[in-house]
DRENLO-390636 format. One line per field, with one value per residue: y, x, z of N, C-alpha, C in turn; residue in one letter. Coordinates in steps of 0.2 Angstrom, whole numbers. Atoms other than C-alpha are relative to their C-alpha. Example, Ala and Ser with C-alpha at 12.3 -4.5 7.8 and 13.67 -1.06 7.14 Angstrom:
n.c2	c(-6,-6)
n.c1	c(4,-4)
n.c3	c(0,-1)
ca.c2	c(-22,-5)
ca.c1	c(62,68)
ca.c3	c(39,36)
c.c2	c(6,5)
c.c1	c(4,-4)
c.c3	c(0,3)
code	c(A,S)
//
This chain:
n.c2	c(-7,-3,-8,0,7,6,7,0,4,-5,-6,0,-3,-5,0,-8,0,5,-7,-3,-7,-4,6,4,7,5,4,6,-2,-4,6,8,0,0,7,2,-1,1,8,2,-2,-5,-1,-8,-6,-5,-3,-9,-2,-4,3,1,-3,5,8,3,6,6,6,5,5,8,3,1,2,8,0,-4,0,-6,-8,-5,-9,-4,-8,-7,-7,-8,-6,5,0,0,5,5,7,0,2,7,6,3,4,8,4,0,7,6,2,-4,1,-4,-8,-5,-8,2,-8,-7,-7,-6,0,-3,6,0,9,7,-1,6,7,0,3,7,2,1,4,5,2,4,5,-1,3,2,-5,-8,-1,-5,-1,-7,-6,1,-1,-6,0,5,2,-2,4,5,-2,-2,5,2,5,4,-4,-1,8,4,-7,0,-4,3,2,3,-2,-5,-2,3,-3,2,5,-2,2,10,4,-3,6,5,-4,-2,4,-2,3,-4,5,-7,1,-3,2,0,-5,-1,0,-3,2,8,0,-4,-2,2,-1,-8,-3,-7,1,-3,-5,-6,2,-3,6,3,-5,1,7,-1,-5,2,4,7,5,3,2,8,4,2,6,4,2,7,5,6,4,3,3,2,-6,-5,-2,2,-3,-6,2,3,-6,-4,5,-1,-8,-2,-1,8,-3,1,0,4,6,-1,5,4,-2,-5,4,6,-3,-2,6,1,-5,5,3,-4,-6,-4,2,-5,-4,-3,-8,-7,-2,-5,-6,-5,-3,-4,-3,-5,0,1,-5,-3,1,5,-3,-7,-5,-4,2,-1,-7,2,3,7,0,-3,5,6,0,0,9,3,-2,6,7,7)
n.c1	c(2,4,2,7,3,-5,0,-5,-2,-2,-5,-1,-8,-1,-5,-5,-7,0,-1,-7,-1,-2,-1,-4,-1,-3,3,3,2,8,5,0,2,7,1,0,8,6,0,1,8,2,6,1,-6,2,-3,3,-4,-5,-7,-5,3,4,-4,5,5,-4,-4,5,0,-4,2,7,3,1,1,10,2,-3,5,-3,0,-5,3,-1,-3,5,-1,4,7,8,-1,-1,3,-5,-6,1,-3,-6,-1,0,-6,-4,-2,3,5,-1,4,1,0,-1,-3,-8,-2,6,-3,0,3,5,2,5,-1,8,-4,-5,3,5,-5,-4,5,1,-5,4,7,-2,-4,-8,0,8,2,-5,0,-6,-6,-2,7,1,9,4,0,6,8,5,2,5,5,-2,-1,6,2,-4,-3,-6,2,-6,-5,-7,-3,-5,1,-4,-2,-3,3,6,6,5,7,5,4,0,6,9,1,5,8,-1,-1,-6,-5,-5,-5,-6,-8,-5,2,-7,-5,-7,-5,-5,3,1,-7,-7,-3,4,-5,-1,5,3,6,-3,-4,3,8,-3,5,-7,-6,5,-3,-7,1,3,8,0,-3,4,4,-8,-4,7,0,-5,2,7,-4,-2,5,1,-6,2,-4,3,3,5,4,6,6,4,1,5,8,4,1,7,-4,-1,-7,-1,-6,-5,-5,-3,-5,2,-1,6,5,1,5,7,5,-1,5,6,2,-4,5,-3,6,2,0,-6,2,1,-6,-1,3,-3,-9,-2,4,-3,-1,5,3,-2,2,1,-1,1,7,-5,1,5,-4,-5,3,-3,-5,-6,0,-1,-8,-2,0,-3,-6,-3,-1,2)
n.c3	c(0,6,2,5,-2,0,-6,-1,-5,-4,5,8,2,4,4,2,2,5,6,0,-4,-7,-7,2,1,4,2,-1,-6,-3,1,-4,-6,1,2,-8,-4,4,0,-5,-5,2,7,0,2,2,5,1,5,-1,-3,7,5,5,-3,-6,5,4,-3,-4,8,0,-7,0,6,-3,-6,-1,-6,-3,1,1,-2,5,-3,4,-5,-2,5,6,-3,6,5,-5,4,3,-6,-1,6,-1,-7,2,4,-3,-4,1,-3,-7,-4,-2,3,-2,2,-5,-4,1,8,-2,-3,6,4,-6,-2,4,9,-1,-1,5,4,-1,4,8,0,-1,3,5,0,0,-5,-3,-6,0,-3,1,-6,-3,-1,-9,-3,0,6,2,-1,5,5,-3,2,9,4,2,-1,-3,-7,-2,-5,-6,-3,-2,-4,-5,-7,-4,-7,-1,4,-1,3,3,-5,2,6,-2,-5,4,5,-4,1,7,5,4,-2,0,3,-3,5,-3,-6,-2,-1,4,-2,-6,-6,-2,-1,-2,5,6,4,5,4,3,-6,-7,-1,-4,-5,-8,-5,1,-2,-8,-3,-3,-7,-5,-1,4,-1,-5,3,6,-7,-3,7,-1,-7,3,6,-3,-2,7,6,6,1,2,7,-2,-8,0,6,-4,-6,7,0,-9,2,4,6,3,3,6,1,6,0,3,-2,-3,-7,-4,3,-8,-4,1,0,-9,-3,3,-7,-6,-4,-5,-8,-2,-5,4,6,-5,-2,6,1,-5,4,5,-2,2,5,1,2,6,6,5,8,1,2,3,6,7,1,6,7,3,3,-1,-4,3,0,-5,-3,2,-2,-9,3,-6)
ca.c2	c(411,420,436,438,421,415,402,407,401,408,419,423,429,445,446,467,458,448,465,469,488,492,475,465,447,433,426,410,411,420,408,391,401,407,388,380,390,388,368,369,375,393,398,418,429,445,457,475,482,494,481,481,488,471,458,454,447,440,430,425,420,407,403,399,391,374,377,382,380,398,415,428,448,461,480,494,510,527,535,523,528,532,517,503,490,494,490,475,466,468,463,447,443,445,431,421,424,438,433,449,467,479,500,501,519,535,544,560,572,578,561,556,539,531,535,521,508,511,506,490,486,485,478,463,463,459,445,451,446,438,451,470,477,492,497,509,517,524,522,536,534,515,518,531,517,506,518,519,499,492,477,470,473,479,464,467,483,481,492,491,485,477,478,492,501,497,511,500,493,505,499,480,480,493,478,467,477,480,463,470,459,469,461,470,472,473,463,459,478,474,464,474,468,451,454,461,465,469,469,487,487,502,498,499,514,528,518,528,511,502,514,514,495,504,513,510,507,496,485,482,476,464,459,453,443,435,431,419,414,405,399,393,385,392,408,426,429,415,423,438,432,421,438,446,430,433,452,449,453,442,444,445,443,444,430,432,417,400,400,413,404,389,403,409,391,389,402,391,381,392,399,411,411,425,430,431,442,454,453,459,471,478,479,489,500,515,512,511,528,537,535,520,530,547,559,573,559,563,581,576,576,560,561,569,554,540,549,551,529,527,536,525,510,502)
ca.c1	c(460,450,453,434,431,450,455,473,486,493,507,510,525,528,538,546,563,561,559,578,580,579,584,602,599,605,594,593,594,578,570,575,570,550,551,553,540,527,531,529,514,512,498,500,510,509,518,515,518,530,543,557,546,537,550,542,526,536,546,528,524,535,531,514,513,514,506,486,484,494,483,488,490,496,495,491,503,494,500,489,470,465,470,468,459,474,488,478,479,495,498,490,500,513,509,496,483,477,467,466,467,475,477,496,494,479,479,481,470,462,457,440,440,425,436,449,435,424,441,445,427,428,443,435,417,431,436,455,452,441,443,448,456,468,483,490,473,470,451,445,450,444,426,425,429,418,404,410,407,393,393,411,417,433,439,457,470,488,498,512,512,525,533,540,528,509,499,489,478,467,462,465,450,437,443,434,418,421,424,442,455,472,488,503,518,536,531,547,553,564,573,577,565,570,592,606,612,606,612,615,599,594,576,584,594,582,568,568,558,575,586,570,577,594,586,584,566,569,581,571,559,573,579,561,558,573,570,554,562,575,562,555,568,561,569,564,557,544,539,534,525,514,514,504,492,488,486,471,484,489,509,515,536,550,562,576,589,582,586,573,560,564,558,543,537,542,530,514,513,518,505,511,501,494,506,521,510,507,526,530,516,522,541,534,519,528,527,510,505,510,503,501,506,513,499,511,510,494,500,511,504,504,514,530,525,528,546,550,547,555,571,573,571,559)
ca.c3	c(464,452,442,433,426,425,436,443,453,471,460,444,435,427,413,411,414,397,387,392,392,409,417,413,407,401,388,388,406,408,398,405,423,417,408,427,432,421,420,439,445,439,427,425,415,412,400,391,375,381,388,376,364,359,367,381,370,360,371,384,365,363,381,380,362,370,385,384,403,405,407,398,403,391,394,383,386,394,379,368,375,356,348,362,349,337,352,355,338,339,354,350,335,346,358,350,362,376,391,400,392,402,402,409,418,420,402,403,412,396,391,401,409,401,382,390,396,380,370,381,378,360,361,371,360,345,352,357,375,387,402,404,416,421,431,442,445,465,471,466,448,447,454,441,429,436,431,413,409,400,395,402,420,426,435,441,446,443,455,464,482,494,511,508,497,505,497,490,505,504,486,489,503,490,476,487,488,469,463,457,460,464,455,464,452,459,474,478,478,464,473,488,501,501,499,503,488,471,454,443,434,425,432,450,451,454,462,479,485,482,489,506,510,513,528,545,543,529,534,549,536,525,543,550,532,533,550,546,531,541,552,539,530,514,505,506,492,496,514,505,490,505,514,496,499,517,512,499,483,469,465,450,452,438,436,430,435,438,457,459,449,465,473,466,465,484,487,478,495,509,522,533,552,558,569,554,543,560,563,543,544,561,553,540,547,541,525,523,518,501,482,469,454,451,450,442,426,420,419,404,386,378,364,376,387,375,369,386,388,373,378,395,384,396)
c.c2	c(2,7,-1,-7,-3,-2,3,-3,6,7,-1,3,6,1,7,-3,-3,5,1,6,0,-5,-1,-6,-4,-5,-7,-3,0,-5,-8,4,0,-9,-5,3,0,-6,-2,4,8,1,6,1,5,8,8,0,3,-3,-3,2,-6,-4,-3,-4,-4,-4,-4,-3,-5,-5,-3,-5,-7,-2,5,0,8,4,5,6,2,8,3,7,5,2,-1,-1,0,-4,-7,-7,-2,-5,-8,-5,1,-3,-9,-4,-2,-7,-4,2,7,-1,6,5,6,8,-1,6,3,2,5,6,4,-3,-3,-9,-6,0,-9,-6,0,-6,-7,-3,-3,-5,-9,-3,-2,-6,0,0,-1,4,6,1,7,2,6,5,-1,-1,4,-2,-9,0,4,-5,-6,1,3,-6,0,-7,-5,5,0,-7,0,10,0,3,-4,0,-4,1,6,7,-3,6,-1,-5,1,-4,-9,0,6,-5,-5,0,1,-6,1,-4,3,-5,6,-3,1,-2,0,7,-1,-5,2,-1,-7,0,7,3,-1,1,8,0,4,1,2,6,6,-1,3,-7,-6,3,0,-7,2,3,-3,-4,-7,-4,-4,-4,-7,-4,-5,-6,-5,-3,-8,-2,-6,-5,-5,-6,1,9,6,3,-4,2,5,-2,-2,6,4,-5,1,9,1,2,-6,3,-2,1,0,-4,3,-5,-9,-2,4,-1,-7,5,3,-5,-1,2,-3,-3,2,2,3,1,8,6,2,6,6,2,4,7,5,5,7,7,7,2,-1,6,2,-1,-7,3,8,5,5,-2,2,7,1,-3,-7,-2,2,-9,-8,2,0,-12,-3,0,-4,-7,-3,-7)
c.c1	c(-3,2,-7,0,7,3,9,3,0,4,1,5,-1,6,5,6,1,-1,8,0,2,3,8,-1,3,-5,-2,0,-7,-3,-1,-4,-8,-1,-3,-7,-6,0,-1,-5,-2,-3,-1,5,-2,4,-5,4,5,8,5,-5,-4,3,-2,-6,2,2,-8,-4,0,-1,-6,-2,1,-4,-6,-2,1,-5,5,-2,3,-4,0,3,-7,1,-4,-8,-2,-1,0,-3,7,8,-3,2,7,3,-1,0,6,2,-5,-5,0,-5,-3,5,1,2,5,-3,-6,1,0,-6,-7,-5,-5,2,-4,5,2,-6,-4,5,2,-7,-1,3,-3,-7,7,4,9,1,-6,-1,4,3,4,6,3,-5,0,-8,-4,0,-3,-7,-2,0,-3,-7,-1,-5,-7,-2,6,2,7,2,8,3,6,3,7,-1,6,4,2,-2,-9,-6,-6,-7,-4,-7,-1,-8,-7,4,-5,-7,-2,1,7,4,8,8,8,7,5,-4,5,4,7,6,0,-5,3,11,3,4,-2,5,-1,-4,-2,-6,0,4,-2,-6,1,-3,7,5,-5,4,6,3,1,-7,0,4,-3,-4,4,-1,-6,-2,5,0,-6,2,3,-3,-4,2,0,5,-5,-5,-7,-5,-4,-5,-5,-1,-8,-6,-4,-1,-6,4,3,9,1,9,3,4,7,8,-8,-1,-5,-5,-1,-4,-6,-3,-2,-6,-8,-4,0,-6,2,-7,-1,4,7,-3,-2,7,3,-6,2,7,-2,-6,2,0,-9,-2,3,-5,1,3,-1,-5,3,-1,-5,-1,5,-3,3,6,10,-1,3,9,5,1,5,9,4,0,-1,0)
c.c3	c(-7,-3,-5,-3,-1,5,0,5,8,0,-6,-1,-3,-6,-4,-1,-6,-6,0,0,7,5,-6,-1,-3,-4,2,10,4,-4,1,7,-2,-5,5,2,-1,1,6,6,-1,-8,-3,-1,-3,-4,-1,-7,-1,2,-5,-5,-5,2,4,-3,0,2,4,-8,-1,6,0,-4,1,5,4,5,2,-3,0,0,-4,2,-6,4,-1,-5,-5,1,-9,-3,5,-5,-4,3,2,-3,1,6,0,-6,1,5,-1,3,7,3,3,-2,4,-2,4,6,-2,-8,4,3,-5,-4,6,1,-5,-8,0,2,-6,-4,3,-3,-8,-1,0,-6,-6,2,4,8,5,4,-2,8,0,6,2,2,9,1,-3,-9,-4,2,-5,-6,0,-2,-7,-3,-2,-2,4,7,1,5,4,-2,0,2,3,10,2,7,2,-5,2,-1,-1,3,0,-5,2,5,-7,-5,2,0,-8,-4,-6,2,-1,-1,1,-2,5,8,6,2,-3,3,9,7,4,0,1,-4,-7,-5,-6,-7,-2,6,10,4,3,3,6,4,3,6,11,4,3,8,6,0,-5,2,5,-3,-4,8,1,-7,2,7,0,-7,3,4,-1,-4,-7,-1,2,-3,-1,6,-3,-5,4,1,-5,1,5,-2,-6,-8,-4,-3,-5,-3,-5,3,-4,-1,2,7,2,-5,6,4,1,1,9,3,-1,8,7,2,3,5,2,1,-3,-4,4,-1,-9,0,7,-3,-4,0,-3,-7,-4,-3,-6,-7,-3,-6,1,-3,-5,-10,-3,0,-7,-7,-3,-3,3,6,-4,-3,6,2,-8,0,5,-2,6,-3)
code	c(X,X,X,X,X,X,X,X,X,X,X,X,X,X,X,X,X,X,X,X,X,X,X,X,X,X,X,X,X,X,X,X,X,X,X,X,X,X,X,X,X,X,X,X,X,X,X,X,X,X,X,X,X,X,X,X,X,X,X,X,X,X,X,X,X,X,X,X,X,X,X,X,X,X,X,X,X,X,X,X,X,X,X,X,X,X,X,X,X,X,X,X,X,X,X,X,X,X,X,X,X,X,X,X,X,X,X,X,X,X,X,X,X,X,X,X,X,X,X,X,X,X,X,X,X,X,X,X,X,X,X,X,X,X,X,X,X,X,X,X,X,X,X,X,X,X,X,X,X,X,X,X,X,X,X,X,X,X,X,X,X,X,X,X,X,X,X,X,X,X,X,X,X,X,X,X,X,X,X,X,X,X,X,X,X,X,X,X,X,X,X,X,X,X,X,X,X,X,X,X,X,X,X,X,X,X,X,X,X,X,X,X,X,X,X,X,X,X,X,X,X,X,X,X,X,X,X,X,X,X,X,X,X,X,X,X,X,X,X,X,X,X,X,X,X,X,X,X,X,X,X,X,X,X,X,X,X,X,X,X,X,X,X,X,X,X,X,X,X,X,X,X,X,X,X,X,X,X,X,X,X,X,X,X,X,X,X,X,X,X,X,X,X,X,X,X,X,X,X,X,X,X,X,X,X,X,X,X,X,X,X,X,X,X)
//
């Protein structure tokens, strides 16, 4: 697979849980698991300034520095539209190296779109990565940034998407038309799509997407997964990642245990047959409709946004 000219794999990793804040880890842990997966067949990771406040780099950093095959993602916060060249250098003394340059979230609604493409632009013309991209943007707000570029093209859309959140199909098929490639974070549902029980992560506790699994409609959706999992013989967490591949999406799972690093690799080889990724998309029809990113947000001046993220210790 390709986002704009880098060569990826089936799935990629994401690495939010490797900031700490919002997640519970176990260091070294977390880093033998993202080790495994990198050393077996995964080529992508992707990070954010925001994640621990500079941990998350830091750590896909140390990941990397042996291991020039991996494409590297990094995000600039919404709250950072003025300064997006600045957030980069450091970003990339952080980890050594940024392959694609992302806007995390909309700026605010006072802040034009073309501002944020002109800034990754620059960004790239100095060198500070090879592609741009942005995140959490719905259709309407990537095609206007589509008619910002000039000399670098938007090449990818990180969102959220998964069984139990499918907002984003819409965008996934105008990606296609667009030459965008849609990189759908939290694939997995945190978790909750694919078990029965999770663990007391901050992150997890007021997701309403979480707390949806708990439903009747959701469970129906867990149940039906786990159904061709066993079929299968392969875990959970592999059906649906296959599920994002038959779906046009590129996933971008965290790790957080070794055991579920077996299962993102798992996912690498996995095809799902037509008639599993009917029977998950039937289970979850219901979920198809809603938003990609709180609109509400870009109603919120920057500066109260960035105290707001620092307060939650993403």
């Amino acid at each position: 697979m390709k986002i704009g000219s880098l060569e990826v794999g089936r799935v990629g990793l994401g690495a939010w849980q490797a900031g700490g804040g919002a997640w519970r880890v176990d260091p070294a842990e977390i880093k033998r698991a993202y080790e495994y997966a990198l050393d077996h067949g995964l080529n992508f990771i992707d990070t954010a300034e925001v994640y621990g406040n500079g941990r998350s780099e830091k750590f896909v950093g140390e990941l990397i520095r042996q291991r020039p095959h991996v494409v590297v993602a990094t995000k600039v916060a919404g709250f950072h539209w003025g300064r997006i060249v600045k957030s980069a250098e450091i970003s990339r003394r952080r980890i050594g190296r940024v392959d694609l340059l992302q806007f995390h979230w909309p700026p605010p609604v006072y802040v034009p779109i073309c501002r944020v493409v002109r800034g990754l632009e620059r960004a790239a013309e100095l060198g500070l990565a090879s592609e741009i991209g942005v995140s959490n943007f719905d259709i309407g707000l990537m095609e206007r940034a589509k008619t910002c570029t000039k000399k670098y093209e938007i090449v990818s859309d990180q969102v959220v998407y998964n069984p139990l959140q499918r907002a984003a199909e819409r965008l996934i098929e105008a990606g296609r038309r667009m030459g965008v490639t849609v990189i759908s974070w939290s694939p997995l549902a945190k978790g909750a799509a694919v078990k029965e029980s999770l663990g007391d992560d901050p992150a997890r506790r007021l997701d309403p997407v979480v707390k949806r699994a708990a439903t009747p409609a959701g469970r129906r959706v867990v149940e039906t997964i786990r159904k061709i999992a066993a079929g299968r013989g392969v875990s959970p967490a592999a059906v649906v990642l296959a599920w994002h591949a038959a779906k046009g999406a590129y996933p971008i799972p965290g790790i957080k245990t070794v055991e579920q690093a077996h299962d993102v690799v798992e996912a690498v080889g996995l095809e799902l047959s037509e008639a599993e990724v009917r029977a998950i998309d039937e289970a979850s029809a219901q979920f198809v409709h809603g938003s990609i990113w709180p609109s509400g947000m870009r109603y919120i001046p920057g500066f109260l946004l960035k105290l707001g993220f620092i307060l939650a210790s993403v």
